[in-house]
C-alpha positions as CSV (number, residue, x, y, z in Angstrom):
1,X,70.3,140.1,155.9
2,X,74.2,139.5,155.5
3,X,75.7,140.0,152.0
4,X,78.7,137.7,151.1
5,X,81.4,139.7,150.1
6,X,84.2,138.2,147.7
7,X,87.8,140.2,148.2
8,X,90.9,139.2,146.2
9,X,90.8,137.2,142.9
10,X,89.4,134.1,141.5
11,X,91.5,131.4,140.6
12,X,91.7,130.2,137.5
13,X,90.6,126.7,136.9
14,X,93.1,124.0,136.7
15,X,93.6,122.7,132.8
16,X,92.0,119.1,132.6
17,X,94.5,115.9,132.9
18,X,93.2,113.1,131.4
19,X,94.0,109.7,131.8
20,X,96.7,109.0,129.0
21,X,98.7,105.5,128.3
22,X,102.0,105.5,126.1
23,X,101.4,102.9,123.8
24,X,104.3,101.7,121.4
25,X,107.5,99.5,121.3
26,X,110.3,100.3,124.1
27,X,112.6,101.7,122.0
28,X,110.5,104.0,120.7
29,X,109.4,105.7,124.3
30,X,112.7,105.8,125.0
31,X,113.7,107.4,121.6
32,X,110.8,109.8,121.3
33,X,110.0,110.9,125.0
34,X,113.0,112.3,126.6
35,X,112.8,114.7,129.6
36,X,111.6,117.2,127.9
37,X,108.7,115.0,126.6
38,X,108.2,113.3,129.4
39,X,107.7,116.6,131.6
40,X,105.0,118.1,129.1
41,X,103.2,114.9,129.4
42,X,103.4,114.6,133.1
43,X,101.8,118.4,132.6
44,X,99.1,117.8,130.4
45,X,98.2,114.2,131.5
46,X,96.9,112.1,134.5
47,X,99.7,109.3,134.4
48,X,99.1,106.3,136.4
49,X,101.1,102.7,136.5
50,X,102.9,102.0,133.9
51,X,102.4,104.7,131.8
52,X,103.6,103.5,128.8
53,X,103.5,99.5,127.6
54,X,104.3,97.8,124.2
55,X,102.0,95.0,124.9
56,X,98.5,94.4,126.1
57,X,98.6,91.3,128.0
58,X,99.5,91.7,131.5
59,X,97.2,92.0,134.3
60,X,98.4,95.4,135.3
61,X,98.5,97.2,131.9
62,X,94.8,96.1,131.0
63,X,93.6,97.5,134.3
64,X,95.1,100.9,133.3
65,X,93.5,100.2,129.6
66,X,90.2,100.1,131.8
67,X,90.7,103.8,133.3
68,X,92.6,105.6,129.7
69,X,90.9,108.2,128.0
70,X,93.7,109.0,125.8
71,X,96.5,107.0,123.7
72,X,99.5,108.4,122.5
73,X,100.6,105.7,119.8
74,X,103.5,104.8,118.0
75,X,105.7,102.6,115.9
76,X,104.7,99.1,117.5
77,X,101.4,99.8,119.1
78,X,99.0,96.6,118.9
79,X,96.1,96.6,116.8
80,X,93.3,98.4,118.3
81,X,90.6,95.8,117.3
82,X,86.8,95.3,119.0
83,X,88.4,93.0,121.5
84,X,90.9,95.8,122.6
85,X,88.1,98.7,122.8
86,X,85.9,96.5,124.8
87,X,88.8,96.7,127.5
88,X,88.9,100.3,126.7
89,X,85.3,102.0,127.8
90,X,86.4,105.3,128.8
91,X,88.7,105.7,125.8
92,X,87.8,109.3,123.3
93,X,91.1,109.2,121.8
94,X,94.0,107.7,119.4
95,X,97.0,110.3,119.5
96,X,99.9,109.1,117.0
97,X,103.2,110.0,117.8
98,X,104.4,109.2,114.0
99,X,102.9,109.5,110.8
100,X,100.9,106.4,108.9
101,X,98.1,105.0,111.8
102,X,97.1,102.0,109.0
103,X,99.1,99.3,111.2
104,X,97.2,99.8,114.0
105,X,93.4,102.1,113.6
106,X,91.1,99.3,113.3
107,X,87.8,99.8,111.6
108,X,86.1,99.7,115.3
109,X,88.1,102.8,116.0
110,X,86.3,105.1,113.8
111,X,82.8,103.2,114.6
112,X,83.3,103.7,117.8
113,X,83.5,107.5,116.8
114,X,87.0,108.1,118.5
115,X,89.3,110.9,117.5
116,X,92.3,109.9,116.0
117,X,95.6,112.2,115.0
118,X,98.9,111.9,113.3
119,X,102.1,113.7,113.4
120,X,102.9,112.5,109.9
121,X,103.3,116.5,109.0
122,X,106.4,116.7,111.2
123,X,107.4,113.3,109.8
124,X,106.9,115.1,106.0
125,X,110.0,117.4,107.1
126,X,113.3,115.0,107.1
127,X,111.6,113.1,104.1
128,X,111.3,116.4,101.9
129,X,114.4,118.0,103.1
130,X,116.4,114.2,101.6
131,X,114.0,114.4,98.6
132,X,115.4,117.6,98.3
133,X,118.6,116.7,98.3
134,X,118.0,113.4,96.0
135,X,116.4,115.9,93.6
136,X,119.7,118.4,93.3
137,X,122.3,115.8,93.6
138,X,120.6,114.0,90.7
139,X,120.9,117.2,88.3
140,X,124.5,116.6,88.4
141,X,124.3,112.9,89.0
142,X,126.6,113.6,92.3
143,X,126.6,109.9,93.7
144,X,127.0,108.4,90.5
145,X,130.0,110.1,89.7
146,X,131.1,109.3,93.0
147,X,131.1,105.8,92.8
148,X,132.6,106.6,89.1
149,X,135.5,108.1,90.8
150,X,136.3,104.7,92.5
151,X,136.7,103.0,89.4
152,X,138.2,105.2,87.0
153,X,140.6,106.9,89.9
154,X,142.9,109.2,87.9
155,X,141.1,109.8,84.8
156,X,138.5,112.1,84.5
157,X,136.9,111.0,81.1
158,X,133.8,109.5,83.0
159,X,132.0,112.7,83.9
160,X,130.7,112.7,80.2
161,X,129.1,109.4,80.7
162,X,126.5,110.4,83.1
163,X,124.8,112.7,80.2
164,X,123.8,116.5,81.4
165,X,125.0,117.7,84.3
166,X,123.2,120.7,84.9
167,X,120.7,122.3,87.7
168,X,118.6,124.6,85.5
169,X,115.9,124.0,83.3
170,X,115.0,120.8,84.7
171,X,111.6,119.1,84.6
172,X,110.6,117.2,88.2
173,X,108.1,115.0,88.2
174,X,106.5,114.2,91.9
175,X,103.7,111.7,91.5
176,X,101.7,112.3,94.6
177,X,100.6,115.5,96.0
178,X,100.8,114.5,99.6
179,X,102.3,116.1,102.9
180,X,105.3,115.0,101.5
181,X,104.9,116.2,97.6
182,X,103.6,119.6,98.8
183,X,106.7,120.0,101.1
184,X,109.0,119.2,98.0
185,X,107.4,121.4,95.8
186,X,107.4,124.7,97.5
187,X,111.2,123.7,98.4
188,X,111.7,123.7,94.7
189,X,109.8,126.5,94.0
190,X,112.1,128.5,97.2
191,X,114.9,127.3,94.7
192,X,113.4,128.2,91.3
193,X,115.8,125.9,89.6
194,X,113.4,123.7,88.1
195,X,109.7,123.3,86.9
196,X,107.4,121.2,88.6
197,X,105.0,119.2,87.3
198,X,102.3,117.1,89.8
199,X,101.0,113.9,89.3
200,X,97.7,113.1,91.2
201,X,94.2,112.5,90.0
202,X,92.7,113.3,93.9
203,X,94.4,116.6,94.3
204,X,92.6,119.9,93.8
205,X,94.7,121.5,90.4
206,X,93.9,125.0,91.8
207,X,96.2,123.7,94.8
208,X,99.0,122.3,92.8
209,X,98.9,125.9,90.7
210,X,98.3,127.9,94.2
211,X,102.1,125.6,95.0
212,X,104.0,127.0,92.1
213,X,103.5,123.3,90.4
214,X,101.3,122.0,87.3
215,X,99.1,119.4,87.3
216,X,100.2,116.7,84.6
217,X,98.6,112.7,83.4
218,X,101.3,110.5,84.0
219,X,101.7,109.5,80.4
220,X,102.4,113.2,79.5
221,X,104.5,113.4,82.6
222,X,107.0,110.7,81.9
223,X,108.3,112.2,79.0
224,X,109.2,115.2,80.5
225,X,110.9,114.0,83.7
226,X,114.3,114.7,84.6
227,X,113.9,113.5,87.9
228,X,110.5,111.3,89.0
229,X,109.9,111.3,92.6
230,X,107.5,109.6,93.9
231,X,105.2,110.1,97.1
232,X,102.1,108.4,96.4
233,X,100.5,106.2,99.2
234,X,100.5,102.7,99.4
235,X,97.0,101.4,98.2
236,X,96.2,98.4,96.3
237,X,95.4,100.7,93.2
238,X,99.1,102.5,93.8
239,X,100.6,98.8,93.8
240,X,102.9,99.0,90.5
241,X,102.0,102.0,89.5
242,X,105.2,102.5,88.2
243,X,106.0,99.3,85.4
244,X,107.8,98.7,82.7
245,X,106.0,100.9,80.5
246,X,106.3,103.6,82.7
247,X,110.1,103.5,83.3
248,X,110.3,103.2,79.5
249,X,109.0,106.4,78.8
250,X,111.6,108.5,80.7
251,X,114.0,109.9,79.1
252,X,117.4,109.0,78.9
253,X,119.8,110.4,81.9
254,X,116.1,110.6,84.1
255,X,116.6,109.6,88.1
256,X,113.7,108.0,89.8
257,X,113.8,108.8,93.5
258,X,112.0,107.2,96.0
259,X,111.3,107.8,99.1
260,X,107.6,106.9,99.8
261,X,107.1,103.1,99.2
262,X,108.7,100.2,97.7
263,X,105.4,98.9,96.5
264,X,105.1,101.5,93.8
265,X,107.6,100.3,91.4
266,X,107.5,97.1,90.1
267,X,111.1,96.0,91.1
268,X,111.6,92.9,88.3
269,X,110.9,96.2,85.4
270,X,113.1,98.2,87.8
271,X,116.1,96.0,87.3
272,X,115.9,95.8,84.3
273,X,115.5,99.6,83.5
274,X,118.3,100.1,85.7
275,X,120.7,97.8,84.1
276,X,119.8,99.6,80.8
277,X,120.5,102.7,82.2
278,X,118.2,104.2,84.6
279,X,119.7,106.2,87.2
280,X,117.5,105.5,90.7
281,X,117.7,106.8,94.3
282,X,115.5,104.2,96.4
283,X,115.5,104.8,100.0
284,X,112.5,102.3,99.7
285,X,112.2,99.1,97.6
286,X,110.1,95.8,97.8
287,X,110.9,93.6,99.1
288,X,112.6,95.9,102.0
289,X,115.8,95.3,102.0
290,X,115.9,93.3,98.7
291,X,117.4,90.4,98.8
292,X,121.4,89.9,98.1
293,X,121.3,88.7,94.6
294,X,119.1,91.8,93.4
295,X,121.3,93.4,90.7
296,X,120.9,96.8,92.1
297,X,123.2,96.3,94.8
298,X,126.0,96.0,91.8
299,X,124.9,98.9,89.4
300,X,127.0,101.6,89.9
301,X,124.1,104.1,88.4
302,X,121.5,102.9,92.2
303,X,121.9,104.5,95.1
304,X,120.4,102.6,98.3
305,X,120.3,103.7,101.6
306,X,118.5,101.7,104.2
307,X,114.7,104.0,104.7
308,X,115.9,106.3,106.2
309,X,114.3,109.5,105.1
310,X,111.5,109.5,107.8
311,X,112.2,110.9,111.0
312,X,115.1,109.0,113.1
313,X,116.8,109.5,116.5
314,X,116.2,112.9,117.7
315,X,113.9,114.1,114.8
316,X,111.1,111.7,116.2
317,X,110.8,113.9,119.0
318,X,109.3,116.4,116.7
319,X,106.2,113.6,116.1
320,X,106.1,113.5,120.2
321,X,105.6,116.5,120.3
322,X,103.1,116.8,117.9
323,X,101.3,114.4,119.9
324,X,101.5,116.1,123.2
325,X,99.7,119.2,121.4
326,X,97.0,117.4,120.1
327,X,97.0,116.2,123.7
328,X,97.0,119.4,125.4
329,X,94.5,120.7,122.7
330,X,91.8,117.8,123.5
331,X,92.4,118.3,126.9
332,X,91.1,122.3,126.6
333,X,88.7,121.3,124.3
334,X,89.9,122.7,121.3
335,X,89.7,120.9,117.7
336,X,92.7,118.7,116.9
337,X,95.8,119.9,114.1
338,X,95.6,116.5,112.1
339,X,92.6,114.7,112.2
340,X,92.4,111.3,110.8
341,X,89.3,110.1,109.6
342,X,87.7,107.4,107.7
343,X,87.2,109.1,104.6
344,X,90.7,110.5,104.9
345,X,92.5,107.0,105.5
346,X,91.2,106.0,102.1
347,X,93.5,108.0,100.2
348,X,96.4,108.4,103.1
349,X,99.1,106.4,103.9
């Protein structure tokens, strides 16, 4: 009888590729996948032609929607209806490349039973680190003095008109205990300038205690803000949260920030709160952009800047790659970083 005899060392296997397709608007690829990108992806992934698409409707790209396993989604990916996951068989998962998956995870996505994944975590970043900023420039109401300084030019009297200027013993208010919040509040609490009180009837109050934060009611919140931030998401039960009433019970010299969505506020009682006084940061507003005869553009106590908190230019790379882990994770069998379920969704933006 021969015996087989094995010299030298076995190979390890090669990682599984699977079949991937970009899907998302051409400027966005172009933004978020740059070489770097683009070489982990050819790494983790079988790529065929095209690779990436915006659109679903030519011959070739739904003959390559026949063979993917995996998406890789972002900003302008169709809808993923029944119609498209019919021309999808082989497909086990939804990879987003950005943060909220609402515009495009269909209910047939989750009955299908596919994974899906976000990279709104690395999205949470850039919109903390401006909330952040928003938060500390408002203790000494920085850009409304600035715009003060254009109008009153030599004469310094004006910096008593903004009332306290001051960055200690402050009360901020975030309503919404989200990626976001939680990013802001243990910034704050790295700071230890101010105390922080949370605003969310869904979050766990141990976890807003374990952050360094307190769990608050709204209406015993208001009161106490110095700065109201908010970072709720966008449900029809968030719609107007924030009314008249609401804006009423701030104090006087209190800053609203916001940098989650316009849809929160109710902007008719926001005008008019602001043109008695309220000092407001809105990166967001509805409608987005407000139209030119909204009186915020003229009150020298708003601030807008045109969304721009979320990840832009180079910073959406982080969300890439975000993606491409999740991608080299499925692809070795390992559990994904941000699942997105059904359940989940509910209460996400």
């Amino acid at each position: 009888m021969t015996e087989t005899v094995r010299t030298g060392t076995s190979r390890a296997e090669s990682p599984r590729r699977p079949e991937t397709l970009l899907l998302m608007n051409e400027p966005t690829r172009r933004t978020q996948f740059g070489p770097r990108e683009l070489a982990r992806l050819h790494a983790a992934a079988s790529l065929g032609e095209p690779y990436a698409a915006s659109q679903l409707d030519s011959e070739a790209v739904r003959a390559r929607l026949s063979e993917v396993e995996v998406l890789i989604t972002s900003w302008g990916c169709p809808a993923l209806d029944e119609q498209v996951l019919r021309a999808a068989p082989r497909l086990r998962a939804v990879l987003h490349a950005a943060g909220s998956v609402r515009g495009h995870v269909r209910d047939a996505v989750f009955d299908r039973g596919l994974l899906v994944t976000t990279a709104a975590d690395s999205n949470a970043e850039p919109v903390a680190q401006y909330t952040l900023a928003a938060v500390l420039w408002a203790f000494k109401k920085v850009p409304f003095l600035a715009m003060d300084a254009r109008r009153f030019r030599e004469d310094w009297s004006y910096v008593d008109g903004r009332g306290e200027l001051s960055g200690r013993d402050r009360t901020v208010v975030l309503v919404g205990f989200s990626r976001i919040g939680r990013r802001v509040a243990d910034l704050l609490r790295t700071l230890d300038l101010a105390r922080v009180l949370v605003v969310d009837p869904v979050a766990d109050p141990a976890e807003i205690i374990a952050a360094g934060a307190e769990p608050a009611r709204l209406e015993e919140a208001l009161p106490q803000a110095d700065v109201l931030s908010l970072h709720a998401p966008e449900l029809p039960q968030t719609r107007h949260m924030i009314g008249a009433a609401q804006l009423a019970a701030l104090p006087p010299g209190a800053v609203l920030v916001n940098t989650a969505r316009g849809s929160l506020v109710d902007t008719t009682a926001l005008e008019s709160a602001c043109r008695d006084g309220l000092h407001a940061v809105l990166d967001v507003t509805d409608p987005e952009p407000l139209p030119a005869t909204s009186p915020l553009y003229d009150l020298s106590n708003v601030v807008l800047t045109p969304h721009i908190a979320g990840s832009l230019g180079s910073e959406t790379r982080t969300m890439a790659d975000a993606a491409l882990t999740e991608l080299e994770r499925y692809a070795a069998g390992l559990p994904p970083l941000a699942p997105v379920t059904e359940q989940s969704l509910a209460t996400q933006a």
